[in-house]
Backbone as a ProteinNet text record, in pm:
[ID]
protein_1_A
[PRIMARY]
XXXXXXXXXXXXXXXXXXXXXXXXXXXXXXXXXXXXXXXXXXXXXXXXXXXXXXXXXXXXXXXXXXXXXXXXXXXXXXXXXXXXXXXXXXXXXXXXXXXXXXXXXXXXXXXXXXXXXXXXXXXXXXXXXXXXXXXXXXXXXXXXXXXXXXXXXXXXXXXXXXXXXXXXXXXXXXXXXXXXXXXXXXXXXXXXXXXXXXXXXXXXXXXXXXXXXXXXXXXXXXXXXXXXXXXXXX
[TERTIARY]
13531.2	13460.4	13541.6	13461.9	13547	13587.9	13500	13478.4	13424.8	13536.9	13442.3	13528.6	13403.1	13423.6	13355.2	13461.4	13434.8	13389.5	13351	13307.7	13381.7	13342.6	13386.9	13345.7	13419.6	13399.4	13453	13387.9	13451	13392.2	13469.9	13454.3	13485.5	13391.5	13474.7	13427.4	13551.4	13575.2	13468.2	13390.6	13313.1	13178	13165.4	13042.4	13105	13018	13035.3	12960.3	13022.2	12967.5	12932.2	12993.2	12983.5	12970.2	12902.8	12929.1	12926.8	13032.3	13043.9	12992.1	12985.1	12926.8	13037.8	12940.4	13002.2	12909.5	12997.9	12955.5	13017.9	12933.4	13020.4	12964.4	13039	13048.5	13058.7	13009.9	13001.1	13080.5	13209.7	13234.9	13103.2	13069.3	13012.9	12865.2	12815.2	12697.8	12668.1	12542.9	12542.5	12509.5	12526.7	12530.3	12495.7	12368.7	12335.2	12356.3	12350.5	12349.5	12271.1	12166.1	12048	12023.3	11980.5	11987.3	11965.8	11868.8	11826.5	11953.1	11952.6	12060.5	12118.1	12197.1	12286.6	12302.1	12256.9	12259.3	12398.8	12538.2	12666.2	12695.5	12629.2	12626.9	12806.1	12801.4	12873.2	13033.6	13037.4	13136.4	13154.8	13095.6	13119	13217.4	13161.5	13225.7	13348.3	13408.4	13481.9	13611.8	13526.1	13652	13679.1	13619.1	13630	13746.1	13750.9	13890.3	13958.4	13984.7	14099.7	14086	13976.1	13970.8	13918.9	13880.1	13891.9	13978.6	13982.5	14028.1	13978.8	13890	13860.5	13943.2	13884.4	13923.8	13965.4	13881.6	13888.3	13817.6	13828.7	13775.8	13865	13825.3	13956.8	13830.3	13876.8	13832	13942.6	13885.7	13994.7	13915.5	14002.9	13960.5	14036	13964.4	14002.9	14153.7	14040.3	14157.1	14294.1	14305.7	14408.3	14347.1	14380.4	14393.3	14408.6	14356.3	14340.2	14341.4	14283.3	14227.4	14334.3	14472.5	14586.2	14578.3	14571	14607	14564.5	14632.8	14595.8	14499.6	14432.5	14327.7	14377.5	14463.6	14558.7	14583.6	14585.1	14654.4	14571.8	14439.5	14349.8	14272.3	14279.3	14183.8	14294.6	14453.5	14557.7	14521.6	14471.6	14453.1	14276.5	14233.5	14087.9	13956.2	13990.3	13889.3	13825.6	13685.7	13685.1	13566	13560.2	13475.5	13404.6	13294	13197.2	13138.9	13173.3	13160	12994.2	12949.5	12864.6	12868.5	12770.7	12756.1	12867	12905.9	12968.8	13134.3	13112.7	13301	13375.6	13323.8	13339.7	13458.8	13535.4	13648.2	13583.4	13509.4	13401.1	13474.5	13618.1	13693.7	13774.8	13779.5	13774.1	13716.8	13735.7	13634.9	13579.7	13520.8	13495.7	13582.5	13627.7	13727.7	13830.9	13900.1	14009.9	13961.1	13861.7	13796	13796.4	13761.5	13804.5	13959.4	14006.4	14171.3	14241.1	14158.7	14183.7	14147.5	14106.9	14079.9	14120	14186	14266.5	14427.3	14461.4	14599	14696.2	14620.8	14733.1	14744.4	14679.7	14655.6	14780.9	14775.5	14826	14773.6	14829.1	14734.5	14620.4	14694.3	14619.2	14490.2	14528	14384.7	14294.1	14367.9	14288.8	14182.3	14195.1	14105.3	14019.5	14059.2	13953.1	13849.4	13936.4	13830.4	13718.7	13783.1	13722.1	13636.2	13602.9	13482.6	13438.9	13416.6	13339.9	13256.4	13287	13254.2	13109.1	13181.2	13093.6	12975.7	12997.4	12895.2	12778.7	12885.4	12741.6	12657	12752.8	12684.7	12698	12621.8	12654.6	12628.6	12597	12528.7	12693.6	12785.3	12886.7	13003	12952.7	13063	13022.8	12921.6	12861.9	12905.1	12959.8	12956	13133.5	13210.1	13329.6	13438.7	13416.3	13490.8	13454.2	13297.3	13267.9	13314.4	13331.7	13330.6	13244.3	13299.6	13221.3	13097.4	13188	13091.9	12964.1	12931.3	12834.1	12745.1	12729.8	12645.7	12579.5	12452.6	12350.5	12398	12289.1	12319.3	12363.7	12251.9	12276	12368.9	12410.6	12513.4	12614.6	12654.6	12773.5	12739.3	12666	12680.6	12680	12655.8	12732.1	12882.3	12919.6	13073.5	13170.3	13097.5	13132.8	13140	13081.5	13041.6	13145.6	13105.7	13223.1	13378.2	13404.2	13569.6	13599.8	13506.4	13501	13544.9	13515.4	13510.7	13631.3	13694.7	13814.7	13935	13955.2	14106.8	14066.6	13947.6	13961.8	13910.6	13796.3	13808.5	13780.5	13776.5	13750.3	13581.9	13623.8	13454.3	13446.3	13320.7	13302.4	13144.2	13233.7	13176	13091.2	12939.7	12890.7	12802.6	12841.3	12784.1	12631	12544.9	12433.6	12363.6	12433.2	12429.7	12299.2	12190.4	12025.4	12026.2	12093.6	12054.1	12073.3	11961.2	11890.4	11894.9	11858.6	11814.2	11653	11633.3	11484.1	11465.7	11335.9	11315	11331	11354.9	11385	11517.4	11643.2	11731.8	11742.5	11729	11742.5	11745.9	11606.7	11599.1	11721.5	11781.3	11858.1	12024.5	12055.9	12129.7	12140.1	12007.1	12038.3	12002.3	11971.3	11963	12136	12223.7	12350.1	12442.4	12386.6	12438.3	12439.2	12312.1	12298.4	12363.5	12362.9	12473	12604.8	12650.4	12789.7	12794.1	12746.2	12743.4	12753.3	12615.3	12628.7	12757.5	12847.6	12996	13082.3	13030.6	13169.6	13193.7	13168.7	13196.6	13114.8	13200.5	13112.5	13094.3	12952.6	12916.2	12875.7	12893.7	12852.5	12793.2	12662.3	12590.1	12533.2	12588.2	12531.5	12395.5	12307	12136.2	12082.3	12038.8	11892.9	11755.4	11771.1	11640.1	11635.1	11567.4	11569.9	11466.1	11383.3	11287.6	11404.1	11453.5	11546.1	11674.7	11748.5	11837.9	11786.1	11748.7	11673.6	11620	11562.5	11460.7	11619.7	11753.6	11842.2	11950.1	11939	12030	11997.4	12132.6	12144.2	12119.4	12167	12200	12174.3	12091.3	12148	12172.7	12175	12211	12108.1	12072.6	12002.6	12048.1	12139.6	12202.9	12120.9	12111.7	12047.3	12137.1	12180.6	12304.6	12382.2	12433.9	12591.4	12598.3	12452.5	12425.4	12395.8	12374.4	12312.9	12204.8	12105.4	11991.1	11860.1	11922.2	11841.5	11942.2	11942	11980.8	11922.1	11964.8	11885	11895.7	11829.3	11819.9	11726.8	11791.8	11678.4	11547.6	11525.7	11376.2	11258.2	11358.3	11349.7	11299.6	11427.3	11431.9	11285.5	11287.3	11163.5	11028.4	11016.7	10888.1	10914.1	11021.6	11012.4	10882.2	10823.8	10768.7	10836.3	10945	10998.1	11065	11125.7	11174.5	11053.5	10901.3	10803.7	10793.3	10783.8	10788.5	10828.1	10918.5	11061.3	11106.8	11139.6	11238.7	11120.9	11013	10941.7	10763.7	10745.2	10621.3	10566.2	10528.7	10399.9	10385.2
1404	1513.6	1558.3	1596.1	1624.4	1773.1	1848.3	1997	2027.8	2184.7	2249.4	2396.6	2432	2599.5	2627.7	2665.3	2726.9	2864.6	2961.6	3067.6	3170.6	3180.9	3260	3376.5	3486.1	3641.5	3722.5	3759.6	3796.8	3962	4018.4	4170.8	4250.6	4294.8	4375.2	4555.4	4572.2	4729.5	4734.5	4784	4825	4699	4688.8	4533.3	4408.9	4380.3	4242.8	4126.6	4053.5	3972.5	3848.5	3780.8	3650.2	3720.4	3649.4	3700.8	3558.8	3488.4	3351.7	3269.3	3209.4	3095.9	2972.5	2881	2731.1	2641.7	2566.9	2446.6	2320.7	2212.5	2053.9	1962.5	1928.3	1871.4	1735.3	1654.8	1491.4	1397.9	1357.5	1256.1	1173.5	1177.5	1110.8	1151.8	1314.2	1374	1424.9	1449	1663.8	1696.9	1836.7	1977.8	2066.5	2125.1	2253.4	2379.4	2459.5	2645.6	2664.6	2709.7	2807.1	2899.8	3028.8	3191.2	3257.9	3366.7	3437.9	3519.1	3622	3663.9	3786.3	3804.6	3916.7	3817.1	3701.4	3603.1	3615.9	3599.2	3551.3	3405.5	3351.4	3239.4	3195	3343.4	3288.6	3333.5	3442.3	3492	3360.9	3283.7	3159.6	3072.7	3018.2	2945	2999.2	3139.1	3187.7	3205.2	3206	3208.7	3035.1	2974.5	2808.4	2777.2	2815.6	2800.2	2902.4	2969.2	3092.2	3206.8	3225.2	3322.9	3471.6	3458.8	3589.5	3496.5	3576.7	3558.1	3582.3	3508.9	3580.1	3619.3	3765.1	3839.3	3724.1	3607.6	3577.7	3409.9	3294.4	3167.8	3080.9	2978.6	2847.2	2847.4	2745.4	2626.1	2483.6	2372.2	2250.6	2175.3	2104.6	2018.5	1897.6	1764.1	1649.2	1629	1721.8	1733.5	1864.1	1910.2	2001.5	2176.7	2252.2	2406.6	2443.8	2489.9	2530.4	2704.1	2758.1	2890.5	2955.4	2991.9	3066	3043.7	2874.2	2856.8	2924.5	2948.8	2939.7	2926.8	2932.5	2909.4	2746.2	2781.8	2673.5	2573	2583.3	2494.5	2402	2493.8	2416.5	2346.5	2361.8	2248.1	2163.9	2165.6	2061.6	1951.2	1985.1	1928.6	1857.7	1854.6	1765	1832.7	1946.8	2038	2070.4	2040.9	2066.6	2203.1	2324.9	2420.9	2398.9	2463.3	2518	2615.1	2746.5	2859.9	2886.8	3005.9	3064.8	3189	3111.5	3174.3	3107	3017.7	2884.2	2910.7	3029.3	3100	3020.5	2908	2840.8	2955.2	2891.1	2917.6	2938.8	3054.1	3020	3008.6	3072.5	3006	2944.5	2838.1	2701.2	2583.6	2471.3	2362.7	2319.2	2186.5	2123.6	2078.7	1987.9	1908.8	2022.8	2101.6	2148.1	2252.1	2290.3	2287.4	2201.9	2069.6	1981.3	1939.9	1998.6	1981.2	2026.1	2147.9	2226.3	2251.1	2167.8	2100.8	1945.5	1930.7	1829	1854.9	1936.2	1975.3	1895.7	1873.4	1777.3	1612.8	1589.7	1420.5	1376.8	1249.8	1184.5	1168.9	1126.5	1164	986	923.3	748.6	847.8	900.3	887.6	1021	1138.5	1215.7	1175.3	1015.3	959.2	917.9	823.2	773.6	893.3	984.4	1066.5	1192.4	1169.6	1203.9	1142.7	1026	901.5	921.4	978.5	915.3	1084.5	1230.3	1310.4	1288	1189.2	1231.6	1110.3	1025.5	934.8	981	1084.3	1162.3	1251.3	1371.1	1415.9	1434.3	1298.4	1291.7	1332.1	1496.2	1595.6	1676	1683.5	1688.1	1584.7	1502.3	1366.1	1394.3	1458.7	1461.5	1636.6	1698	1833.8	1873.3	1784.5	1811	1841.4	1888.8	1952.9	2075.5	2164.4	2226.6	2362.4	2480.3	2581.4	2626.1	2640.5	2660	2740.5	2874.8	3012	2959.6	2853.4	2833	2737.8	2691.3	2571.9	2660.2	2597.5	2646.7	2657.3	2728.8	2787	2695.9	2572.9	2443.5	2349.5	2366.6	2285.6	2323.8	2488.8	2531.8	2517.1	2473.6	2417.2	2332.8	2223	2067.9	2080.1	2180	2202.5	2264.5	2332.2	2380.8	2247.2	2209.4	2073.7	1971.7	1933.3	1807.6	1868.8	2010.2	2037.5	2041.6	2096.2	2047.4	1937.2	1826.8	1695	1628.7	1695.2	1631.5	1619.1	1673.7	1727.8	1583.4	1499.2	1381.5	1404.1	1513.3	1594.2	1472.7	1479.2	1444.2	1497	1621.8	1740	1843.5	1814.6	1908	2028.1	2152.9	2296.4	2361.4	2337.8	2397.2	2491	2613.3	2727.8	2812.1	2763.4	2778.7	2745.7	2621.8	2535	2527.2	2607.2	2570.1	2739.2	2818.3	2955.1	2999.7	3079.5	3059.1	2970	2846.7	2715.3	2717.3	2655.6	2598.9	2497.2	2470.1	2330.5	2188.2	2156.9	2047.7	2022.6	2138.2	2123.3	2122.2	2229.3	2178.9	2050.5	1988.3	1864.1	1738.3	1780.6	1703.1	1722.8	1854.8	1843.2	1834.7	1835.9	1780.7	1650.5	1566.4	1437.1	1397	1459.8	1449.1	1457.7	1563.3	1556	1403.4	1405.8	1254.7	1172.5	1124.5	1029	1054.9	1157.6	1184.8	1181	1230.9	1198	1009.2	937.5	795.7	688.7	811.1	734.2	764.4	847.3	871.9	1026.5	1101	1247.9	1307.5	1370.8	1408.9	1618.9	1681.7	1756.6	1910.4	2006.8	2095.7	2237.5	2207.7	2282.8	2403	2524.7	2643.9	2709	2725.1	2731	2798	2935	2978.1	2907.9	2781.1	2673.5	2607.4	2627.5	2601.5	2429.5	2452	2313.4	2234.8	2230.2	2148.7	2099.8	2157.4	2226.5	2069.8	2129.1	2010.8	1930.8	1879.8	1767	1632.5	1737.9	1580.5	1599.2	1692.3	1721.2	1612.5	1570.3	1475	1578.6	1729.3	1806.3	1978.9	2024.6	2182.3	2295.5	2407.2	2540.8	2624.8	2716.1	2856.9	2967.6	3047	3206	3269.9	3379.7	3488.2	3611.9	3753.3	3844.4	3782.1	3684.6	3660.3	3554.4	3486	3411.5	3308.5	3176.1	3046.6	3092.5	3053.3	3044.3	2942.8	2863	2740.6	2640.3	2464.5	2354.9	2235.8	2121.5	2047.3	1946.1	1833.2	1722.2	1810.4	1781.1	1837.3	1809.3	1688.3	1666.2	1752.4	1732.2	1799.8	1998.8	2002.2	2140.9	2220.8	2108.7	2150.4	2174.6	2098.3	2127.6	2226.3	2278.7	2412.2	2497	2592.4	2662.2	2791.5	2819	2960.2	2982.3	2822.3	2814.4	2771.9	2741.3	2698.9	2832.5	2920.3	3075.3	3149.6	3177.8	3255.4	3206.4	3066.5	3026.5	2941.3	2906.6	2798.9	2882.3	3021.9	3082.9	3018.4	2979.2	2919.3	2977.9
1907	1839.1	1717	1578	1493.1	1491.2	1529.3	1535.1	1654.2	1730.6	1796.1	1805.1	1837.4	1812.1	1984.8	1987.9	2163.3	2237.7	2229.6	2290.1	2220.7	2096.5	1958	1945.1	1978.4	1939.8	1802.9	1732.6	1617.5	1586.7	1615.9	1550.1	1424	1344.1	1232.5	1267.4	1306.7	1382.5	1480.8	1484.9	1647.8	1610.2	1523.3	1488.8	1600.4	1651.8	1753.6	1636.2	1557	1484.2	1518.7	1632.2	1672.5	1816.7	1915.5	2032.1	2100.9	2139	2184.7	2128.1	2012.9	1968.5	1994.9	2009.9	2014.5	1934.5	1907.9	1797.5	1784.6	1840.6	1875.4	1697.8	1637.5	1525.9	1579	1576.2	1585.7	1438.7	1486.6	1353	1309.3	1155.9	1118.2	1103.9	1168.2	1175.9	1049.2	1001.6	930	1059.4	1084.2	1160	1098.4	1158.3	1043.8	1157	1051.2	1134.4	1080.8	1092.3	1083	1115.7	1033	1047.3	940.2	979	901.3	772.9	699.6	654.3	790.4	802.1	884.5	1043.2	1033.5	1138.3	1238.3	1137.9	1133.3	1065.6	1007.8	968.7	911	781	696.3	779.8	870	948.5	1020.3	1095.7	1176.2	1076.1	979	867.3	792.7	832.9	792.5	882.8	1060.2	1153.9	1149.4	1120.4	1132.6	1066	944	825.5	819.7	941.6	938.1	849.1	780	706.7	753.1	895	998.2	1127.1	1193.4	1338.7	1460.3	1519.8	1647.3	1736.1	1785.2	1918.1	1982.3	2036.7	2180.6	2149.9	2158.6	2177.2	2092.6	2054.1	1950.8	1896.6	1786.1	1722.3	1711.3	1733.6	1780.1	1661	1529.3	1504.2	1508.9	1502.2	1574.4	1681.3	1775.9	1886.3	1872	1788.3	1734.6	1724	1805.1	1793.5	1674.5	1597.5	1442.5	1464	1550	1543.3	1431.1	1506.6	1410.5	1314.5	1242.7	1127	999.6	924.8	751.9	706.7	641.9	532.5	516.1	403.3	332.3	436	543.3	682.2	725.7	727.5	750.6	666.4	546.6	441.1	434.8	471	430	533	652.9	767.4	736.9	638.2	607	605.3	592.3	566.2	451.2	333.2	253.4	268.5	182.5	208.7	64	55.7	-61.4	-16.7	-88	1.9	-82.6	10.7	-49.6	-175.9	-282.5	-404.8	-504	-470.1	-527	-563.9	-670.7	-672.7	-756.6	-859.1	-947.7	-1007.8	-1113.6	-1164.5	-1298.4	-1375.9	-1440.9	-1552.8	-1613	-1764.2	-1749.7	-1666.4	-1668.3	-1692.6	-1752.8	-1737.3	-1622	-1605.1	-1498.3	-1413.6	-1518.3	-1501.8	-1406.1	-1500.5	-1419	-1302.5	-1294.1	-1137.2	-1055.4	-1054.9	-1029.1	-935.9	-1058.1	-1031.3	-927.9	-928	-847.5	-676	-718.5	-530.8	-520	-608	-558.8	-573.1	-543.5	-602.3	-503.7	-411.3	-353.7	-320.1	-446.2	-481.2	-564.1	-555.7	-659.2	-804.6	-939.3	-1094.7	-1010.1	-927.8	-905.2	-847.9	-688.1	-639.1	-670.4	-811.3	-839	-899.2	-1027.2	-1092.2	-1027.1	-920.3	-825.5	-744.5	-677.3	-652.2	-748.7	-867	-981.7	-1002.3	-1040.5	-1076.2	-972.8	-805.2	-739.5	-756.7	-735	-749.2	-886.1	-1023.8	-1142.5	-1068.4	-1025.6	-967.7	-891	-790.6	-753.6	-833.8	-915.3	-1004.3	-1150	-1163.1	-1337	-1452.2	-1422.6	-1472.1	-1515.1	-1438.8	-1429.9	-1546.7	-1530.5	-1633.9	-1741.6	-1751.7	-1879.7	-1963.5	-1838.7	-1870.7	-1874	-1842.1	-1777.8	-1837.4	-1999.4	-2070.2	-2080.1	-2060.5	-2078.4	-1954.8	-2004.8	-1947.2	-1794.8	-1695.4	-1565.6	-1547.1	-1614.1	-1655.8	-1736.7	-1808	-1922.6	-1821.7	-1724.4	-1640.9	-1591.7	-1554.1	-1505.9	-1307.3	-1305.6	-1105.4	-1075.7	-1076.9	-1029.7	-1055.8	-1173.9	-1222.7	-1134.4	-1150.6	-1078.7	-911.1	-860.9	-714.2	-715.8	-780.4	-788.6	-821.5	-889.3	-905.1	-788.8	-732.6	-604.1	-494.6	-479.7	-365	-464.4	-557.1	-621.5	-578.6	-595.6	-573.8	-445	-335.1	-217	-139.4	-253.8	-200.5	-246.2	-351.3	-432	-343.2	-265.4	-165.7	-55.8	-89	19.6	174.9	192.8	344	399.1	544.7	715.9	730.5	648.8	729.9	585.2	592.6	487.8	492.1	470.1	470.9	390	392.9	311.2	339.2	284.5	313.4	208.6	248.6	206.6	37.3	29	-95.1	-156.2	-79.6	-173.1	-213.5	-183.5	-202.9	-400.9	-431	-577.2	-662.8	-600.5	-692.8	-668.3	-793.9	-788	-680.9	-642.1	-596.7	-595.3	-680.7	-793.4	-719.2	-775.9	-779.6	-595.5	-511	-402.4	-346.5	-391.1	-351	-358.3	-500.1	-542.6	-477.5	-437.5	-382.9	-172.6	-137.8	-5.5	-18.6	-71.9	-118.6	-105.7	-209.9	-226.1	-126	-4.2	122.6	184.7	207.4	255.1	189.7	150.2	-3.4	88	41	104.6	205.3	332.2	468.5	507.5	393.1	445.1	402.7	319	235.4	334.9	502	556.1	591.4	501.7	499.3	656.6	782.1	879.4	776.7	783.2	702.2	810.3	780.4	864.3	779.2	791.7	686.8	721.3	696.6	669.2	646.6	661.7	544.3	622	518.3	554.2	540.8	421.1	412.1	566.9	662.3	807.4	748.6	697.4	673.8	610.9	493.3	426.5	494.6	537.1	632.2	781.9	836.1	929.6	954.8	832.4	815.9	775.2	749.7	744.6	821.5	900.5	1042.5	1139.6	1163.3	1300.2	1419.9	1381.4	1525.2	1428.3	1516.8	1484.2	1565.4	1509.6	1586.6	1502.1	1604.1	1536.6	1587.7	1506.1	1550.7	1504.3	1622.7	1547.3	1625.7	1525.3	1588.7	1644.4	1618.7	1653.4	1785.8	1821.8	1922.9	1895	1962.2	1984.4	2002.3	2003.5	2087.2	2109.3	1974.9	2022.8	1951.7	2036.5	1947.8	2015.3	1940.3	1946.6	1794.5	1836.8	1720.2	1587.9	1487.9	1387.7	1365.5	1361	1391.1	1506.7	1614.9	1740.3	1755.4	1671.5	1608.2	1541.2	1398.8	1354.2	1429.5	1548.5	1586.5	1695.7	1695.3	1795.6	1782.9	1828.9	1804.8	1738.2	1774.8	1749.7	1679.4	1655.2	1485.5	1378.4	1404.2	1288.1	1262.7	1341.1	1321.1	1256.6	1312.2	1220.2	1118.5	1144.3	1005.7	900.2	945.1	852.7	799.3	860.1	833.5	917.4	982	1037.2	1230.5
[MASK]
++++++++++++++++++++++++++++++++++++++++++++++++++++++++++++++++++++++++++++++++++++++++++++++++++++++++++++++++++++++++++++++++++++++++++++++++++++++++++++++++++++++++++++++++++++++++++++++++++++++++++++++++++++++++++++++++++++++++++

């Protein structure tokens, strides 16, 4: 297993934000979370990379107790994140956004993993002198997800990567998931898009207040009834 998050409690002051969640990550899967906003979505993804602490449960990745660790500890250990609302370095270029998630490469395999980032988005190769702050939404979440990917992860974190893009552009970047998932990358995806979100999930989860309450294959998923409901209108 590449990821798991075991019976996860997370409080901020008298708020019960997580109330036992677990989550089995499959090497080589996507994994989605699905949830409305105030779900815990992004708190889950936050005790995952040490950036809160739960009260009370682990997280083990590949085999290894992570909970204590670092922020820093844990992306050194193959973790790449793309947080939500992207957080681009906006007077910076691309490029040295870029850079910046690879800070712990070599100049050999920063190039290489440079060319493979503009391959995916070559909207990017084309833009990569230019200023962060000046790209469009979309641009800057391909910049978010490309720096993500630069540090070389194991597993990679993306935290609600379709949120205010057009359609178009959505499309194009869960397309890009897949891409990256079939190069190797095991992916664990964040999203309130529950249709998008699941239609390329090997496996998902649906929290709602700080709970599991439904999972299952994504395909599987979609034809829930109680997720066509809630999460899809119908």
């Amino acid at each position: 297993m590449m990821l798991q998050a075991k019976d996860l409690h997370v409080y901020y002051g008298g708020i019960h934000a997580l109330k036992g969640v677990h989550l089995d990550v499959e090497e080589g899967r996507i994994v989605t979370l699905i949830g409305a906003n105030g779900a815990g979505k992004s708190t889950t993804l936050r005790a995952l990379v040490g950036l809160v602490k739960p009260q009370s449960g682990s997280v083990i990745f590949r085999g290894e107790d992570i909970t204590r660790l670092g922020t820093h500890q844990v992306i050194q250990r193959g973790i790449g994140v793309s947080p939500e609302g992207r957080r681009v370095f906006q007077n910076l270029t691309v490029l040295e956004n870029l850079e910046l998630g690879a800070y712990s490469l070599s100049a050999a395999d920063f190039r290489r993993q440079a060319e493979w980032v503009f391959s995916l988005f070559p909207r990017l190769r084309e833009r990569r002198g230019q200023l962060a702050g000046t790209l469009s939404g979309g641009e800057q979440q391909m910049l978010a997800f490309g720096r993500a990917l630069m540090s070389k992860p194991r597993l990679v974190l993306l935290d609600e990567p379709s949120l205010g893009l057009a359609p178009l552009m959505v499309n194009e970047v869960f397309k890009t998931i897949e891409q990256v998932n079939r190069e190797g990358a095991t992916i664990l995806l964040i999203e309130q898009n529950a249709m998008a979100a699941l239609h390329i999930a090997h496996y998902g989860y649906v929290l709602e207040t700080g709970n599991i309450v439904l999972e299952g294959p994504g395909r599987e998923l979609l034809k829930d009834e109680r997720v066509r409901e809630v999460y899809l209108g119908e």
